[in-house]
C-alpha positions as CSV (number, residue, x, y, z in Angstrom):
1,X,63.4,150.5,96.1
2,X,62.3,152.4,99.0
3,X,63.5,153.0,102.3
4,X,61.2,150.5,103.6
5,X,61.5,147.6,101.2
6,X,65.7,147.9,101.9
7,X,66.2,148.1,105.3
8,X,64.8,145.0,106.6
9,X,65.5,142.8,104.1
10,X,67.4,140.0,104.8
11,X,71.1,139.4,103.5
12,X,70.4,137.4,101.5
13,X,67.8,138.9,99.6
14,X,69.7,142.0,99.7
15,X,72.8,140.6,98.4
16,X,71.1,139.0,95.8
17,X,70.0,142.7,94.6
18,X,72.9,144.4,95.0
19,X,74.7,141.0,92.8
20,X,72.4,141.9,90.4
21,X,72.5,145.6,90.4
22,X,69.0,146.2,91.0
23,X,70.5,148.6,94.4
24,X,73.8,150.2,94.3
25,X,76.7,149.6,97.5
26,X,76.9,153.2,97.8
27,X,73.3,153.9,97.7
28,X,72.9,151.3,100.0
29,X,76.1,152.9,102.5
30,X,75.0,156.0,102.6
31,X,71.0,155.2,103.3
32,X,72.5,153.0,106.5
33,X,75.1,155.7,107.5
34,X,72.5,158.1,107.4
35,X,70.3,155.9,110.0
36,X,72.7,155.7,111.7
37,X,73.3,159.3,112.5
38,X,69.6,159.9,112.8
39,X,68.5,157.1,114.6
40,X,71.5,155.7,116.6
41,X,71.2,158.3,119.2
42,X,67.8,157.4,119.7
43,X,68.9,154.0,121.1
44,X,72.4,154.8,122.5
45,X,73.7,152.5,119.7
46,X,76.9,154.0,118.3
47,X,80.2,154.6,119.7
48,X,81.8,156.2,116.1
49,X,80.4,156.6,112.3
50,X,83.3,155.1,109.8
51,X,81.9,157.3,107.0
52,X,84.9,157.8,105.0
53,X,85.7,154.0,105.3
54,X,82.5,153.0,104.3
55,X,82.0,155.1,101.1
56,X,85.4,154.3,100.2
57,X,84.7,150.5,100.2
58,X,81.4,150.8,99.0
59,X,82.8,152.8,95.8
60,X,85.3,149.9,95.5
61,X,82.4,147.1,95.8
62,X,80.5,149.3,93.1
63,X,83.6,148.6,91.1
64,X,83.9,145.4,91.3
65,X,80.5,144.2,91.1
66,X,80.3,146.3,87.8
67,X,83.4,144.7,86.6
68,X,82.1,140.6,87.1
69,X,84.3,140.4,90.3
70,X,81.4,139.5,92.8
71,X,82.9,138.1,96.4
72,X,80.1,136.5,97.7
73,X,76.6,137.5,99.6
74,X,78.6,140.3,102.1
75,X,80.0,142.1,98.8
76,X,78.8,145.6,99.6
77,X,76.4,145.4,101.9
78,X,77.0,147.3,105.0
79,X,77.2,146.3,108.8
80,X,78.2,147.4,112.4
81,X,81.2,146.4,114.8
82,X,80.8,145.9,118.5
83,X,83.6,148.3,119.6
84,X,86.0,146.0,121.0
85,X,87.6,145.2,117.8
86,X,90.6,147.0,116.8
87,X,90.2,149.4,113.6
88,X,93.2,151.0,112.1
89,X,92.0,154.9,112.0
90,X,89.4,155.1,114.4
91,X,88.9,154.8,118.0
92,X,88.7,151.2,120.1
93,X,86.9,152.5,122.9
94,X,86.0,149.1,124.4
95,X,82.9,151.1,125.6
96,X,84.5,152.7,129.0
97,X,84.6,156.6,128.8
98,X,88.6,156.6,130.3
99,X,89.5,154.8,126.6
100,X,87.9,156.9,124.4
101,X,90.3,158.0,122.8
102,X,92.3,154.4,122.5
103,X,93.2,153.4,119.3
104,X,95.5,150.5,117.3
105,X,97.4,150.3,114.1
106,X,95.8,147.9,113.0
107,X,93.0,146.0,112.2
108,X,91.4,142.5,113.8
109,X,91.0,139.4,112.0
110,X,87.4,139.5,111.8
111,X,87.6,143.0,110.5
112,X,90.1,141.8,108.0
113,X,88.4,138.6,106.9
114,X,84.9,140.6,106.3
115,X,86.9,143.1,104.3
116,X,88.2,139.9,102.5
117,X,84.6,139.2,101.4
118,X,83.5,142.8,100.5
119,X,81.3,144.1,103.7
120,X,81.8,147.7,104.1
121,X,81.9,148.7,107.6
122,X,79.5,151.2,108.7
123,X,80.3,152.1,112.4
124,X,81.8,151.0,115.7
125,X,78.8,150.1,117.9
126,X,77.9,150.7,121.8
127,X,78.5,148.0,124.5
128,X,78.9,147.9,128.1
129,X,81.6,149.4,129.5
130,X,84.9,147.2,129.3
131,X,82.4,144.4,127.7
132,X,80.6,143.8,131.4
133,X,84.0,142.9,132.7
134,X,84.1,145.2,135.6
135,X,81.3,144.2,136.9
136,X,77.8,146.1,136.2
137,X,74.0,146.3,137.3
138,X,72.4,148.7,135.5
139,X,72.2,149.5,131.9
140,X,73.7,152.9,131.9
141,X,76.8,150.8,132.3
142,X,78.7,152.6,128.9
143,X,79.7,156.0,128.7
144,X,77.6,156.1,125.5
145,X,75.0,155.9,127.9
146,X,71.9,153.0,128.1
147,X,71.6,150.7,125.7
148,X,68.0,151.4,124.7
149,X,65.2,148.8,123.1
150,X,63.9,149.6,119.9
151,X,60.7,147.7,121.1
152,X,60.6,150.0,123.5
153,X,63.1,152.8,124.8
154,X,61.8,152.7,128.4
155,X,63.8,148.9,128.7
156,X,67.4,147.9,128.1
157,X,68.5,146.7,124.6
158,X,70.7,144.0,126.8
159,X,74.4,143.2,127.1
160,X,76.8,143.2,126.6
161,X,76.2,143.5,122.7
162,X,73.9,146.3,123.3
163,X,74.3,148.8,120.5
164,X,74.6,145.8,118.2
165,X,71.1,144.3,119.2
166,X,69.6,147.5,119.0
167,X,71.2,148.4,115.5
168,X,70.0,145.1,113.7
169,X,67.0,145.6,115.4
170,X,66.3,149.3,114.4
171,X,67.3,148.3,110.7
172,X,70.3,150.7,111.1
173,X,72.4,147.8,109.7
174,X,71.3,144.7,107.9
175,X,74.0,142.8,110.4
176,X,76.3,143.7,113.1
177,X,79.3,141.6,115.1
178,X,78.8,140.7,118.9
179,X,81.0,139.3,121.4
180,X,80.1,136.6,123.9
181,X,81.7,135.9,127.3
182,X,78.2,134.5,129.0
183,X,75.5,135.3,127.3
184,X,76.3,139.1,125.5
185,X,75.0,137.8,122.1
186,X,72.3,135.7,123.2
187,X,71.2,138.2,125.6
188,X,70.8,141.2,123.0
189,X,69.5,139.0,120.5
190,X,66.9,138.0,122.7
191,X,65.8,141.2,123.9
192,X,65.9,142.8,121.0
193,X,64.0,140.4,118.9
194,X,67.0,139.7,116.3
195,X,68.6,136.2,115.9
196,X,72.1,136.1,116.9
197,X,74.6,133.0,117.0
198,X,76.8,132.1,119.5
199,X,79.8,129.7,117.7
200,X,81.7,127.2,118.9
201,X,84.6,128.5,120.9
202,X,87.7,129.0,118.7
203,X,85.5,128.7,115.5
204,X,85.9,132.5,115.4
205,X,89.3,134.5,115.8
206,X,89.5,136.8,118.8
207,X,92.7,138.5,117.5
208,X,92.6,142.0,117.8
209,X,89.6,141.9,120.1
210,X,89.3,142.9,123.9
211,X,90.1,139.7,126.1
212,X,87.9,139.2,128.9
213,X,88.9,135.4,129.5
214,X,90.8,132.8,128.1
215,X,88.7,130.0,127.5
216,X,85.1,131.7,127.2
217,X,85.3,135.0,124.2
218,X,83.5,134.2,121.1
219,X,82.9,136.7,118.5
220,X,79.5,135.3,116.5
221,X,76.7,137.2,114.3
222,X,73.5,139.2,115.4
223,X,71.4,139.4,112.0
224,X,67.5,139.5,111.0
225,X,67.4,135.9,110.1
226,X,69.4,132.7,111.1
227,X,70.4,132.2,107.3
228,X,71.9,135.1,107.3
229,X,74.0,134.6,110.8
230,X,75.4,131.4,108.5
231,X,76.0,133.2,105.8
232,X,78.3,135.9,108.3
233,X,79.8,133.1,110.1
234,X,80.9,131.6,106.5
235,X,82.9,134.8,106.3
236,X,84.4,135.1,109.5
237,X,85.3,131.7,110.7
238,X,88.6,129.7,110.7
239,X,91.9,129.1,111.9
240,X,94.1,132.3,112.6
241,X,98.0,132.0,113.7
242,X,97.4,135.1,115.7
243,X,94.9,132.9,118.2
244,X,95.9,130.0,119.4
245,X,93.0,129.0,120.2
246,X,91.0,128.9,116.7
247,X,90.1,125.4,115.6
248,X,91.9,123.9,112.5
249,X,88.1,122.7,111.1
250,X,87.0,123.7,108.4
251,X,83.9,125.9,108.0
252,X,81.2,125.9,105.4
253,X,78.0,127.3,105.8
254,X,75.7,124.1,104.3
255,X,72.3,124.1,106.8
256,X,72.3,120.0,107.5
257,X,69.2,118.8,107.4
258,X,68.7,115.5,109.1
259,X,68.4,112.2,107.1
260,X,65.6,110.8,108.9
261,X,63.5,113.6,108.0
262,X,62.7,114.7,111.5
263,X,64.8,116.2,113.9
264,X,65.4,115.3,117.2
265,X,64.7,118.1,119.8
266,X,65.1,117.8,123.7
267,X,63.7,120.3,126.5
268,X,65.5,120.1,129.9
269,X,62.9,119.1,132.5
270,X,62.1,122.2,134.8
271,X,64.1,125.0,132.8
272,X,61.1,126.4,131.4
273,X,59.7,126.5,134.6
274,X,61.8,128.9,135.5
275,X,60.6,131.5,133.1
276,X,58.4,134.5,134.0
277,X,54.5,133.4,132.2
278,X,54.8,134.9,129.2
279,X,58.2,133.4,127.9
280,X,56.7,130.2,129.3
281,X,53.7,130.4,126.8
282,X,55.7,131.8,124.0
283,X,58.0,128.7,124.6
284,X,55.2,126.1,124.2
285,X,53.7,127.6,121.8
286,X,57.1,127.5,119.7
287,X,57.5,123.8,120.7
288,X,54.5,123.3,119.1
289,X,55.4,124.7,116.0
290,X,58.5,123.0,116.0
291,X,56.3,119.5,116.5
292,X,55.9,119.8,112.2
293,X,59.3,119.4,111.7
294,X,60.7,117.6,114.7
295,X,60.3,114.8,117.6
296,X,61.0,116.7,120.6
297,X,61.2,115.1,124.0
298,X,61.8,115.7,127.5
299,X,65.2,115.1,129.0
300,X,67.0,115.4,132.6
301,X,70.1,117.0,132.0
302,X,73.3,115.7,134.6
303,X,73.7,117.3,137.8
304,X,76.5,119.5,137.7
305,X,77.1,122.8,139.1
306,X,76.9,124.6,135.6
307,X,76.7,128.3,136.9
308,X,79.3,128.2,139.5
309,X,82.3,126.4,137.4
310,X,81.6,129.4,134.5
311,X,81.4,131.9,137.2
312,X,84.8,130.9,138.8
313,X,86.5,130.4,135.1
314,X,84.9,133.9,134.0
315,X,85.9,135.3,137.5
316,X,89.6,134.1,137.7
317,X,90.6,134.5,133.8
318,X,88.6,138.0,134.2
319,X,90.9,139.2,137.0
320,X,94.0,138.1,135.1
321,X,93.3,139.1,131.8
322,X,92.4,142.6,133.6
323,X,95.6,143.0,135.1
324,X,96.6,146.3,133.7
325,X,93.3,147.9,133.8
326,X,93.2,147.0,137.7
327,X,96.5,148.8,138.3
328,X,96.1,151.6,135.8
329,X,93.3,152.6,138.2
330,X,91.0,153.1,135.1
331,X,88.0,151.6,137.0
332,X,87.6,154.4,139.3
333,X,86.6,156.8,135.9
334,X,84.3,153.8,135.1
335,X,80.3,154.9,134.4
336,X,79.0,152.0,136.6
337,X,79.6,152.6,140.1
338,X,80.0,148.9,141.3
339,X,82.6,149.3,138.5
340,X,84.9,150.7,140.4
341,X,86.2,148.2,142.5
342,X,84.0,145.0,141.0
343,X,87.6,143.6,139.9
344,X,89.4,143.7,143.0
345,X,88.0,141.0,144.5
346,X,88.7,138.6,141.9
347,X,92.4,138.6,142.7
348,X,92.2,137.0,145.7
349,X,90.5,133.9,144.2
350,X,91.9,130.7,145.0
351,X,94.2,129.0,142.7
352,X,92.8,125.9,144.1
353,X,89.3,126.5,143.5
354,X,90.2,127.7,139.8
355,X,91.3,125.1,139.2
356,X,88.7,122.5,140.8
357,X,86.7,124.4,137.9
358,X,88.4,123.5,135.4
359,X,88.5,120.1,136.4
360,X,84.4,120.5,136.7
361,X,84.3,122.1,132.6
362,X,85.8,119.0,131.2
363,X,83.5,116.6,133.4
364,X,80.3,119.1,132.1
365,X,81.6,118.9,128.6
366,X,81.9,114.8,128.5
367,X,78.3,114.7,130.3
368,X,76.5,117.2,127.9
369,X,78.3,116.0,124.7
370,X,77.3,112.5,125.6
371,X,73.7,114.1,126.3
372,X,74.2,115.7,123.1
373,X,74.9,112.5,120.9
374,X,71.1,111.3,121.1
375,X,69.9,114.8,120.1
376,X,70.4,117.4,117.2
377,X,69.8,120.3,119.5
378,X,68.7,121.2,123.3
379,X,65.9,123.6,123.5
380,X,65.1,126.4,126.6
381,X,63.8,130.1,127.0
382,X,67.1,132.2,125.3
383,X,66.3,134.4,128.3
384,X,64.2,133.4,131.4
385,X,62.8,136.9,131.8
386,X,62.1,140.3,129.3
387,X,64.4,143.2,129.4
388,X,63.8,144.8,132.1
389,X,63.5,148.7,132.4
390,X,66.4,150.7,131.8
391,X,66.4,153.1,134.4
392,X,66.4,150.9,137.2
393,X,69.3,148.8,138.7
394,X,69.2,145.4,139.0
395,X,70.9,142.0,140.6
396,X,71.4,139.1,138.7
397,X,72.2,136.0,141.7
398,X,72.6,132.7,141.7
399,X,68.4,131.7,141.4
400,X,68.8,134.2,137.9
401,X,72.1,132.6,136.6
402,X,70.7,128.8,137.6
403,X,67.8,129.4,135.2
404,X,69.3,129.8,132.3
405,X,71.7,126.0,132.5
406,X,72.2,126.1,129.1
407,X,73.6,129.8,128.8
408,X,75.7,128.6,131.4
409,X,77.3,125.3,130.3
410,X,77.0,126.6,126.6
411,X,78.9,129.8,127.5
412,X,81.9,128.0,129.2
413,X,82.1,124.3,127.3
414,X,82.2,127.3,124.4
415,X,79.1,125.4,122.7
416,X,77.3,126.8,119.5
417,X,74.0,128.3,120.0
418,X,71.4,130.6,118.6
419,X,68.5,133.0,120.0
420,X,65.8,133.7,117.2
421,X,62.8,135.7,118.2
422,X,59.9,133.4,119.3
423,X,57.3,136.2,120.3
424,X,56.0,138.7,122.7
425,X,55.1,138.9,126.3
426,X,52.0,140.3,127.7
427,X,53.9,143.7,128.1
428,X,55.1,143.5,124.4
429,X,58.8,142.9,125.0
430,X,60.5,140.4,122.6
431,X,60.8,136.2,124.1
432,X,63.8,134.2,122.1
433,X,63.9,130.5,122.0
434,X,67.4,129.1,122.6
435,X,68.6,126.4,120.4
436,X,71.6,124.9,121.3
437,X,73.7,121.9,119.5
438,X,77.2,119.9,120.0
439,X,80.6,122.0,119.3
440,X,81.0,122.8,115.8
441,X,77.2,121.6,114.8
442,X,76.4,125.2,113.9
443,X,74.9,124.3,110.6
444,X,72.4,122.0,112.8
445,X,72.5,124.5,115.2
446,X,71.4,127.0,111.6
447,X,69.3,124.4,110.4
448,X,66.9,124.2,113.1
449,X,66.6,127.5,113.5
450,X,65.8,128.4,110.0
451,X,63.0,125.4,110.0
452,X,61.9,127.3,112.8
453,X,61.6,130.3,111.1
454,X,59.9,129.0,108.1
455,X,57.1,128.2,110.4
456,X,56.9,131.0,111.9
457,X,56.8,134.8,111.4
458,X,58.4,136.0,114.8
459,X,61.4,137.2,112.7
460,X,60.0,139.6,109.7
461,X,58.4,141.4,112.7
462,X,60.2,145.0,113.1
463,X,60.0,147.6,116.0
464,X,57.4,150.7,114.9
465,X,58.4,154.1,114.4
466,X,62.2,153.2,113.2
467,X,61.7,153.7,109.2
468,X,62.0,157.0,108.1
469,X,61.9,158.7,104.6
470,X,65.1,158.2,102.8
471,X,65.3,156.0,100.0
472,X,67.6,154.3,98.2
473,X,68.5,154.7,94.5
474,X,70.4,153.7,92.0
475,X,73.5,155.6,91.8
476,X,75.0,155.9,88.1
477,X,78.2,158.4,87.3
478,X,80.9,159.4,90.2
479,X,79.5,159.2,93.6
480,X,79.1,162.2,96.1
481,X,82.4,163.1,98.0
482,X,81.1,162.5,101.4
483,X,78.6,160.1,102.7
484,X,77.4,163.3,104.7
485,X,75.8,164.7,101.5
486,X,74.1,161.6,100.6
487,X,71.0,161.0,102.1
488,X,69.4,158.8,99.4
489,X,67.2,160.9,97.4
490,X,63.5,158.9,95.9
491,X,64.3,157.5,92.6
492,X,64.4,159.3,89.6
């Protein structure tokens, strides 16, 4: 198998190869960690290379698999961390330049349940600085420097889950973890033309991770294909002690397909409007796909102030979550310059009008739920506009926030969702469709999306000019000492 036939194949598929022996983990490792030195610069994607980690549980996955003691579909095949997760031996950096060198003894839970099912951790990945939580408007917000689209390196990759968007989408990992406050995996995802899942809130421990808010962090999948976002979210979900906040529900991933045959799809009246053209078209165009395998109707959704109750939940939480970080005086080193003091201002936030918002959320949640009840899934434009060009600063208002209503009561009800790529504007920048379902209906949420994608082809697209000449092959005998010397040699 060459480089080309490994790197974008889907988890599954590769899994299935690597159960069967046909590729080796540490071939495998080492043709990743090599694109990820090479390439990751390229895009800004990469905070720190785990190297030593990886080849180390590769060589035990090698073992194993060898031995009959296969885990499951993530048994040896690499992937990337957003670095906000804690990582026993490496740096935490949380993607601000004064915490470089921050580190814990210890690992998080989702680290420690992928371990659990044999994924060998290939590197710590870029994001905005402090996760977006100081406030930024520009994409050289990370002392890593822009996140950068492999579609095309003049535009953002998106945030603040840039490096892992721009990983999965370079094929420098086969999948990579996000984190989602309001809208840092769907944003990425859709930018970057990868599919990326948003869970339910509390389906996925946060242990371990950076808090940004209370009630709105969810740690969710950014893969090639929605099967294989299920097949990560099998891994990673469920209850944890160490997170109050983690459901007691059970997780399976089992795609549900509906009874009746069909399923039943709604568009919010006027959202697509809202779009620039060319996500408009792409979005019809992917309704009428969807028309083979679903009813799909228009729908008014209630009329509540979605954007401002999340923006005064993310604003207040923010501000006390941040607490030590505003009087450390860390934000002054900050990369951003409306970093510096975007926090301040937050602390003098009514307690009153917090808490009018949170009143608000559980009105939004009976509404949309009950909205939700007559419907498999809502559908919208993941992102109303493209990526727009990295070197330039931007404001994101109310008008930008309003147009995305389900990115806004999805992100703060904590509702599961998915982007999956849908097509290409006019300029050539990646469109997702948005395909959002009731809490804890992510195999609907999975199951639409993968009908989706058997109709369509959006998703075995891949950026040019990201594959280079490595190749994998089989490894028999001791492996190298360091993944350094490995780049994959053509078979033999």
């Amino acid at each position: 198998m060459n480089e080309r036939d490994a790197v974008f194949l889907p988890v599954r598929e590769l899994a299935e190869r690597v159960r069967t022996r046909q590729v080796s983990p540490v071939a495998l490792t080492r043709l990743f960690l090599d694109r990820l030195e090479r390439l990751g610069p390229r895009y800004n994607a990469v905070v720190t290379l785990t190297g030593e980690l990886a080849e180390s549980q590769a060589q035990q996955a090698e073992r194993e698999i060898a031995a009959g003691r296969y885990r499951g579909p993530l048994h040896g095949i690499p992937y990337g961390l957003k670095d906000v997760f804690a990582t026993a031996g490496y740096p935490t950096t949380w993607g601000a330049g004064p915490l470089r060198d921050q580190a814990f003894d210890y690992d998080a839970t989702i680290v420690l349940r992928l371990q659990a099912a044999g994924a060998v951790l290939a590197a710590k990945l870029a994001l905005v600085e402090l996760a977006g939580g100081a406030r930024y408007g520009r994409a050289d917000a990370s002392f890593t420097g822009p996140g950068l689209n492999p579609w095309d390196r003049r535009v953002w990759s998106g945030g603040s889950s840039s490096g892992s968007g721009a990983a999965v989408a370079a094929g420098l990992v086969p999948f990579a973890i996000g984190t989602e406050t309001w809208g840092s995996i769907m944003g990425p995802s859709c930018c970057c033309a990868v599919s990326g899942l948003r869970p339910t809130f509390g389906r996925v421990s946060r242990h371990g991770g950076m808090p940004l808010t209370f009630g709105m962090d969810k740690p969710g999948p950014m893969c090639l294909t929605a099967d294989d976002c299920g097949i990560v979210l099998d891994a990673v979900a469920g209850h944890d002690r160490r997170d109050e906040a983690t459901t007691t529900r059970p997780y399976r991933y089992r795609p549900h397909r509906p009874e009746r045959g069909r399923f039943r799809l709604a568009v919010p009246k006027g959202v697509p409007d809202g779009s620039e053209p060319g996500v408009r078209e792409r979005f019809r165009e992917s309704l009428a796909a969807l028309a083979e395998v679903a009813e799909v109707e228009e729908v008014e959704l209630p009329d509540l102030p979605y954007a401002a109750v999340s923006n005064a939940i993310f604003l207040a939480e923010s501000a006390s979550v941040m607490e030590e970080i505003i009087e450390s005086g860390i934000t002054a080193e900050l990369t951003a310059p409306e970093a510096h003091c975007g926090i301040y201002p937050r602390t003098a936030m009514l307690a009153t009008d917090y808490l009018r918002a949170l009143r608000l959320r559980r009105t939004i949640a009976v509404a949309i739920d009950r909205l939700l009840e007559r419907y498999d899934a809502l559908l919208s434009p993941a992102q109303p506009k493209a990526a727009p060009l990295a070197d330039r600063p931007w404001v994101k208002g109310p008008k930008e926030r309003a147009a995305d209503p389900l990115g806004a009561f999805g992100s703060c009800i904590g509702l599961p969702a998915i982007s999956v790529p849908m097509g290409f504007t006019e300029a050539g920048l990646p469109a997702g469709l948005q395909i959002l379902g009731r809490a804890y209906d992510e195999n609907v949420v999975l199951a639409v999306a993968a009908a989706y994608q058997e109709l369509t082809d959006w998703h075995t697209r891949h950026p040019p000019d990201v594959l280079g000449t490595a190749h994998v092959r089989q490894v028999s005998g001791p492996p190298a000492a360091s993944w350094r010397t490995a780049v994959c040699s053509p078979p033999v």
